[in-house]
N, C-alpha and C positions, 0 to 999 in steps of 0.2 A: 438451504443454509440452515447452517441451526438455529433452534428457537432461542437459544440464550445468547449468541451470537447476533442474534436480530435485533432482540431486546435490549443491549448493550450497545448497537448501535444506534438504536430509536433514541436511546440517554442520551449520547452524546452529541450529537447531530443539531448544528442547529447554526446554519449559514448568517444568522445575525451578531454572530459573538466573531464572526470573522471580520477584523477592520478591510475598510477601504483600501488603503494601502496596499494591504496582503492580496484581499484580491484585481487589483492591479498588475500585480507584481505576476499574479498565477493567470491572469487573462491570457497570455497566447498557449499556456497548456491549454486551459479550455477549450479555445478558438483549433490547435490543433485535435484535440480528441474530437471534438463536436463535428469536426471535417471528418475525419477516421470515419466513425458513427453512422455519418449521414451516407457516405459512398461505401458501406457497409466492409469497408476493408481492414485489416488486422491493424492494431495500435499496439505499436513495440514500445513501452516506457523502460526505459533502462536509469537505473536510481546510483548513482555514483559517489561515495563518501572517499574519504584518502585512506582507510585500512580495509574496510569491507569486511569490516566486522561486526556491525551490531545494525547502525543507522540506517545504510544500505537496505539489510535483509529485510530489518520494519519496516520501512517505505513500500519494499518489493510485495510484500504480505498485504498489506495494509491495503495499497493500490489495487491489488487483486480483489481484497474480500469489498471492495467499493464498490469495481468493476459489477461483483454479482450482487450487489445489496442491489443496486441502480439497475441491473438489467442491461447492461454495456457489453455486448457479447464483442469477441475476436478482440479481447485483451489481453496480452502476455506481457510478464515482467520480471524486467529482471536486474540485476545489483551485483556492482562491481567496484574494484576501488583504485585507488591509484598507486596504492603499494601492495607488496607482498604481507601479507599477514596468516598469522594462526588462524583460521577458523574452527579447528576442534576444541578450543575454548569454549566460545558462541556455541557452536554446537550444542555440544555434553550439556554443559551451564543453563541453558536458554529451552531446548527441548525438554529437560528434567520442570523447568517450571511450567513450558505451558502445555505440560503432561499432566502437571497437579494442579493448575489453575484450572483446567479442561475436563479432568476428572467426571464432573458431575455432568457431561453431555450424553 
């Protein structure tokens, strides 16, 4: 992983600023990833928004780059939505910036 990728994650991170609530709410993700993990088999997160355009993809990305910060091998993910939508917006749009946020790696 990259190092400035790491380091942005080290910033962020920090399971105390997550309420109660939220994690409640995300307890049987856990409970199923932590099963996935432990009988070493593949964990399909599929991340679902209603255009599948933006929210989706971040989640799918995001969950990924978790996966390898944590060491969570035989994770794959993926995002989809409930309508039809443009994604060569997102695209174009979204790759141009984190081509130039990314730059300096």
């Amino acid at each position: 992983m990259y190092k400035n990728l790491t380091e942005t994650i080290n910033g962020i991170i920090d399971v105390q600023t997550v309420s109660e609530e939220r994690k409640t709410i995300l307890q049987p993700l856990i409970d199923f990833v932590q099963q996935k993990a432990d009988s070493a088999e593949d964990i399909n997160l599929n991340f679902i928004c209603t255009h599948n355009s933006r929210r989706s993809h971040l989640a799918q990305i995001w969950a990924q780059v978790a996966s390898a910060y944590f060491d969570i091998p035989n994770v794959h993910c993926y995002s989809g939505g409930t309508e039809e939508t443009a994604l060569l917006y997102f695209h174009h749009h979204h790759v141009r910036q984190l081509k130039a946020s990314c730059s300096h790696f």
